[in-house]
Legacy VTK file of the C-alpha trace (Angstrom):
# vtk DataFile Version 3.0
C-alpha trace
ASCII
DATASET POLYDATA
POINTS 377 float
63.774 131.709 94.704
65.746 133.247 97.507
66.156 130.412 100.896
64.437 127.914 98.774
67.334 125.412 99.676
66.558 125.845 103.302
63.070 125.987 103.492
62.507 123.116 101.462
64.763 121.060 104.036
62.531 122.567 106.726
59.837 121.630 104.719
60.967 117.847 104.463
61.491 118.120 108.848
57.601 119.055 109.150
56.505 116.328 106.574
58.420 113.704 108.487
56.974 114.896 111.770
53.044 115.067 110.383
53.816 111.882 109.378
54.917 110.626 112.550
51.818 112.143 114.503
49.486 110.558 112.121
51.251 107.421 113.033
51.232 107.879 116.658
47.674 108.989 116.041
48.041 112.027 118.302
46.347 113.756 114.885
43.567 112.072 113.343
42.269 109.722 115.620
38.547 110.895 115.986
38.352 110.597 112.115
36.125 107.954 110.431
38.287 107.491 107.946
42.018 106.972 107.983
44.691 109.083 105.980
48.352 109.557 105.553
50.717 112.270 104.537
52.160 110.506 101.204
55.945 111.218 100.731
55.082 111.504 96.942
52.202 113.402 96.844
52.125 116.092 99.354
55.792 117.117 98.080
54.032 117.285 94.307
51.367 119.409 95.853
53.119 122.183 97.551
56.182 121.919 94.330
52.806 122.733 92.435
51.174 125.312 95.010
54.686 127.116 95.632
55.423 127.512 91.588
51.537 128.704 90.974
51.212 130.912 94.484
54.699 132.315 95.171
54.683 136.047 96.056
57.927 137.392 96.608
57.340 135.845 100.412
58.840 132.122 100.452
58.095 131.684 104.045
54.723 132.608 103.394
53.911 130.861 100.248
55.093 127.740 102.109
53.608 127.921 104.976
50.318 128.711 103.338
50.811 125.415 100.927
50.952 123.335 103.919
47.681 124.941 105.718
46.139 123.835 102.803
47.648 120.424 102.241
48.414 119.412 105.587
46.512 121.031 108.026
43.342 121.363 106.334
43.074 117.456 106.004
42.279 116.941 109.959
38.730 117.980 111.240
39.498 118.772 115.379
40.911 122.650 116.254
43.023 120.797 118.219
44.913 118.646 115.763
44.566 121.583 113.548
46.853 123.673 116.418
48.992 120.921 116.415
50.343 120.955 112.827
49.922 124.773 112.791
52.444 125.060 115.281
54.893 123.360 113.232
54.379 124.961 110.517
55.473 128.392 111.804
59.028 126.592 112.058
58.950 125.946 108.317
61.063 129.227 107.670
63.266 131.264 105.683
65.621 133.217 107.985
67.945 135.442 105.961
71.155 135.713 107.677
71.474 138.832 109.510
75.056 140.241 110.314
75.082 141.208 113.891
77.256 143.249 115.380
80.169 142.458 117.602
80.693 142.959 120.885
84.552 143.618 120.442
85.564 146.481 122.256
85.475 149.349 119.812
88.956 151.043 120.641
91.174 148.563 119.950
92.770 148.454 116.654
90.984 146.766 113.469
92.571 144.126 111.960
91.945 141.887 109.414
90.308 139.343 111.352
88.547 141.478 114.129
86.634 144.132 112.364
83.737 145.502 113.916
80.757 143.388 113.269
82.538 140.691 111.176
81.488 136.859 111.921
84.249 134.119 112.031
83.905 130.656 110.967
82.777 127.935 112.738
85.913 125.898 112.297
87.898 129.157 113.243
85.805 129.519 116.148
86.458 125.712 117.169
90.101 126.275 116.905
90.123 128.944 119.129
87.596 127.482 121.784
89.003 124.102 121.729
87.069 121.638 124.091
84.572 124.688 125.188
83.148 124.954 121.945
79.619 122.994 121.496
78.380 122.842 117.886
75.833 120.886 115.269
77.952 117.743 116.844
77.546 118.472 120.541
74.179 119.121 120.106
73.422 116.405 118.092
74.950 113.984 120.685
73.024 115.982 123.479
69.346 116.155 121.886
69.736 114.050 118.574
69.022 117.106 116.498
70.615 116.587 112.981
71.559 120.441 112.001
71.997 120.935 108.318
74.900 122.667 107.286
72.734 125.931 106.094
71.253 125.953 109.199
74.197 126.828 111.033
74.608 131.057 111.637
77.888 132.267 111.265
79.434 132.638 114.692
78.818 136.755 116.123
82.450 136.759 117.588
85.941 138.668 116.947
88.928 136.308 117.249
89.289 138.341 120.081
86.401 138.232 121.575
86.682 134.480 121.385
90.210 134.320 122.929
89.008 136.880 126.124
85.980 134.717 126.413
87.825 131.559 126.548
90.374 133.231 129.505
87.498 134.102 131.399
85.980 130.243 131.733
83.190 130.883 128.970
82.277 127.943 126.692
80.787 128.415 122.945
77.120 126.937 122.563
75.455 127.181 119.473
71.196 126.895 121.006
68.249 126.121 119.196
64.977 126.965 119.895
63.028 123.548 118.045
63.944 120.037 116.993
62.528 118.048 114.121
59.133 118.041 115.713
58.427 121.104 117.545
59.927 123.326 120.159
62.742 123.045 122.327
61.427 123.111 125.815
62.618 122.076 128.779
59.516 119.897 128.984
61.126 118.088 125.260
64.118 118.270 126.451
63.815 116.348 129.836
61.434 113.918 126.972
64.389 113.814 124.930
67.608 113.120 127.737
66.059 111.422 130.466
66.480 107.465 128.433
70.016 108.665 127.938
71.046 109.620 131.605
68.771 106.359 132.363
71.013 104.129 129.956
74.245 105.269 131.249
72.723 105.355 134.952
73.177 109.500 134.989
70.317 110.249 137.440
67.250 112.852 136.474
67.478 115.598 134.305
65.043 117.295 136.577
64.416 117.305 140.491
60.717 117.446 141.465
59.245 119.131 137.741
55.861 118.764 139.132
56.355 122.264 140.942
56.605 124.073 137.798
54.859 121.670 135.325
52.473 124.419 134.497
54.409 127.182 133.895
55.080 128.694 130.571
58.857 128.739 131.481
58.460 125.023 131.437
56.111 124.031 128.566
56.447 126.826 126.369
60.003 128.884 126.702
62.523 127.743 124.163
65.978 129.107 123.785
66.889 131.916 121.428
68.539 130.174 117.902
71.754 131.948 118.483
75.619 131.391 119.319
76.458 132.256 122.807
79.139 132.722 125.101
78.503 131.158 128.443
80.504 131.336 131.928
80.905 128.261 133.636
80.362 129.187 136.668
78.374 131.939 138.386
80.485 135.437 137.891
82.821 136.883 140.918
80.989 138.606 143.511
77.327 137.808 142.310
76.749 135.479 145.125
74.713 136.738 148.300
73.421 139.343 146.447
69.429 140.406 146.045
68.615 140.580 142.309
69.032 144.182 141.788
72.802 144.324 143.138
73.324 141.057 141.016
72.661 143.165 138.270
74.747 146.104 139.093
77.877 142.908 139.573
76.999 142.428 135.520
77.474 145.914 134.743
81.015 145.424 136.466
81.649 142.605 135.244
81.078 143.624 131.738
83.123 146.829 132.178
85.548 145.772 134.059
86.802 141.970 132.600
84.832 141.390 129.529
85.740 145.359 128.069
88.769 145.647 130.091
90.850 147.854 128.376
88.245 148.888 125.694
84.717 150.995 125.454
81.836 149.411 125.740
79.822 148.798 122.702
76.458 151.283 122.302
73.808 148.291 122.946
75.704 147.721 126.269
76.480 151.245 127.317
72.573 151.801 126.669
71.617 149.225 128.888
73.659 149.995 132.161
72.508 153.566 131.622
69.328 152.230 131.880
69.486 149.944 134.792
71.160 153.514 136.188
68.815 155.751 135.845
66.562 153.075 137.448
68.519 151.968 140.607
67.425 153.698 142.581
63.338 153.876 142.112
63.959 150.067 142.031
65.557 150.321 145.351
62.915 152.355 146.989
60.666 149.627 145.633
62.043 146.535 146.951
62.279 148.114 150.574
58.135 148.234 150.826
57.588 144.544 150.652
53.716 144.876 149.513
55.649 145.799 145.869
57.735 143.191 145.634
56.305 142.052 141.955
56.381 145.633 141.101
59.817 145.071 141.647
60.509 141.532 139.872
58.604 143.240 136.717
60.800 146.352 136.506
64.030 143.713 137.306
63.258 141.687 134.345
62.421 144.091 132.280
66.041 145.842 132.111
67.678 145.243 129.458
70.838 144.366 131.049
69.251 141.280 132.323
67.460 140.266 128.915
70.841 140.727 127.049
72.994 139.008 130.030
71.471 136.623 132.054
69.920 133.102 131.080
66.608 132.017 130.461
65.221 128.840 132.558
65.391 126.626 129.458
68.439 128.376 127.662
69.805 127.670 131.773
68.879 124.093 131.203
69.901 123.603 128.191
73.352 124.361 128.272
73.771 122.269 131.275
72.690 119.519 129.608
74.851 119.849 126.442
77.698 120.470 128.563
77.236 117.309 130.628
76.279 115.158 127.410
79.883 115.991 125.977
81.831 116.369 128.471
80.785 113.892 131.562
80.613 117.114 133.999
78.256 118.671 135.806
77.993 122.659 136.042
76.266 124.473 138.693
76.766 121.951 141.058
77.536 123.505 143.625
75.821 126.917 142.711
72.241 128.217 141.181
72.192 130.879 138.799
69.036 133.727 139.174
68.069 133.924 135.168
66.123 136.614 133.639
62.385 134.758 133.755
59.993 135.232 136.257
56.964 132.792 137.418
53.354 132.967 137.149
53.565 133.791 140.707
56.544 137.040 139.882
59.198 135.856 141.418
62.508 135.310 139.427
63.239 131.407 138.547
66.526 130.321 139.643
68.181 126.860 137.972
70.929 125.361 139.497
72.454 122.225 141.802
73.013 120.019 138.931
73.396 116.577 140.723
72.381 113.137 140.527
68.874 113.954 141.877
68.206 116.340 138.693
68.619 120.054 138.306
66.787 122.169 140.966
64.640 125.015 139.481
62.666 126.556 141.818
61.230 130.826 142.457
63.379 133.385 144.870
62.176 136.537 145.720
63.800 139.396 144.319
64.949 141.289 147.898
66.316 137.953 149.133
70.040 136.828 148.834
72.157 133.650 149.383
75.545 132.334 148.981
74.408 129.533 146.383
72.946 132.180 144.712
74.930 134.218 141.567
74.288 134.453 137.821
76.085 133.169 135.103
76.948 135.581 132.068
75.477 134.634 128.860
75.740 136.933 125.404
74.524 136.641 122.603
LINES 1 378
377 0 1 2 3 4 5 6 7 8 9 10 11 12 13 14 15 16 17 18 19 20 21 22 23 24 25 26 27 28 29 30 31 32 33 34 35 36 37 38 39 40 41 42 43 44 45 46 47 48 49 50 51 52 53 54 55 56 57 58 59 60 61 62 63 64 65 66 67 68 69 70 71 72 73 74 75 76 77 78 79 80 81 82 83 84 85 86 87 88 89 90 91 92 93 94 95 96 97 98 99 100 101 102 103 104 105 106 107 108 109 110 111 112 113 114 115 116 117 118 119 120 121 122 123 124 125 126 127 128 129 130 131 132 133 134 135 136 137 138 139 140 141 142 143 144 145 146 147 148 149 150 151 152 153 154 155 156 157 158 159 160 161 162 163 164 165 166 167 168 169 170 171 172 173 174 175 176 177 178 179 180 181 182 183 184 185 186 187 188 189 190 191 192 193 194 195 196 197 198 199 200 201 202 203 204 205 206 207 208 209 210 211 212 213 214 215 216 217 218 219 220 221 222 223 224 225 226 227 228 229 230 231 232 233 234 235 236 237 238 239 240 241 242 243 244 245 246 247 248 249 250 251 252 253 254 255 256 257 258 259 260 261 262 263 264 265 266 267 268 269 270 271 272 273 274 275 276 277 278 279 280 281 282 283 284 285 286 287 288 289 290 291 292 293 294 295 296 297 298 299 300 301 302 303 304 305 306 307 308 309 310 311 312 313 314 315 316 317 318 319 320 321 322 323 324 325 326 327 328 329 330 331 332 333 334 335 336 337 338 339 340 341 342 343 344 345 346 347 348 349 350 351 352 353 354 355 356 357 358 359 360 361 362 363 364 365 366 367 368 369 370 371 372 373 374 375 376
């Protein structure tokens, strides 16, 4: 069966973890009588279910096998949600080949053809001590990644070696661990006894601002390879949101394409945040519209393909820090591409002993902590 390798090692993830919340009893615990996941029987029931059941669809077939098996043994909706949830992660993800953001002009060669991959260990070479993969993230979060897990790395040689010149880092971000989601809720879970043992700090300043938000609880990076600036791009500081964007479009054209044409899905998105400038502009200067104006803002393109989420923001922070002993945005905040419940656009940054700030800033508003960080995918 196609991906039965690596959904059955998904599949041995969620048993661990139902196990564990049976344990913990945060499933279960309202029932009269007590149960267990057994590691010898549940695997014989959904070898059994999967060989009788399987429809072309191994993600499916699974994942129905363990509503049955797994899910179906606790009585309460709620502890019903709970395993439900992880089952979505049990998953078959073919590998998709994506395409490269290698400027198109510039001669093919062997090893920078449009839309090829590199290896990971090619990719390490070239990124050297700003490349963060299964081991970095391991160290950071204590996520063991399997080797099939890994996607093949979505950058030329070339693209690597620019990157690298212009202060981006490598990150290879997940969106789960063994027992759920990656938030930044888990992941402040996850760090905080490690920053405690070495006497760190917080991961977070002041959470309880935000602790409701969706950004915090329920956000999760995307499972991708990305390339990551350091610091916040030239020029994007003291800028309102909608002139930080139009700094990305420059920034893109003008040092990440330098010398090249900028690939279709990027040439589609400035023309879009062009031909919407200026009704954005007219927008922000009547201040009774200023979440019409966050909604049209986030919903550019340019800012979903460039700037960071909250928790992808977060994330790479914290992976950085883990491995290397440094702190980015220190100094700096970064406006990502999330709004609040509120509208306004959540800003992470100031990554000091006291925890990273995240807090809202209005779209029309500028200061000189203020920029954005590039991040592609």
């Amino acid at each position: 069966m196609p991906g039965i390798t690596e959904i059955v090692a998904r599949y041995e993830e969620f048993h661990r973890a139902a196990k564990q919340l049976v344990k913990e009893r945060r499933i279960g615990a309202d029932q009269p009588q007590l149960f267990t996941y057994d590691d010898r029987v549940e695997p014989k029931r959904v070898h059994d279910f999967v060989l009788s059941f399987f429809n072309g669809d191994i993600t499916e077939t699974f994942q129905a096998a363990l509503k049955y098996y797994y899910a179906n043994k606790v009585e309460s909706p709620e502890d019903k949600a709970k395993l439900e949830e992880l089952i979505t992660h049990v998953e078959y993800r073919e590998i998709q080949q994506p395409s490269a953001r290698r400027p198109i002009s510039e001669p093919i060669t062997p090893e920078g053809k449009p839309g090829e991959t590199v290896s990971v260990e090619r990719a390490k070479s070239i990124m050297g001590d700003e490349f963060f993969g299964a081991e970095a993230i391991d160290k950071a979060f204590d996520i063991k990644i399997l080797p099939g897990d890994i996607p093949p790395v979505p950058f030329s040689p070339k693209e690597l070696e620019t990157a690298k010149e212009l202060g981006q880092f490598l990150i290879l971000r997940l969106d789960r661990d063994s027992s759920g989601p990656l938030t930044m809720q888990k992941m402040q879970r996850i760090v905080q006894p490690k920053f405690d043992s070495r006497s760190k700090g917080k991961i977070l300043y002041d959470p309880s601002r935000y602790s409701r938000e969706d950004f915090f609880t329920k956000d999760v990076p995307k499972a991708k390879w990305a390339l990551v600036t350091k610091e916040v791009i030239p020029n994007s500081t003291n800028k309102n949101y909608l002139n930080q964007t139009q700094e990305i479009a420059d920034y893109l054209k003008n040092q990440v394409f330098r010398g090249g044409i900028l690939p279709k899905e990027y040439q589609e998105a400035i023309a879009e945040f062009e031909s919407q400038k200026k009704a954005i502009s007219d927008i922000i200067a009547d201040e009774s519209k200023l979440r019409d104006a966050a909604d049209k803002l986030a919903a550019l393109k340019l800012n979903k393909m460039t700037r960071q989420t909250p928790v992808e923001a977060l994330y790479d922070v914290l992976v950085y820090f883990q491995n290397h002993d440094q702190r980015l945005l220190e100094g700096r905040y970064t406006w990502t591409s999330k709004q609040s419940s509120l509208g306004s656009l959540v800003e992470v940054g100031r990554f000091v002993s006291l925890g990273v700030n995240v807090d809202r800033w209005n779209p029309v508003r500028s200061d000189g902590l203020l920029g954005v960080c590039l991040s592609v995918v």
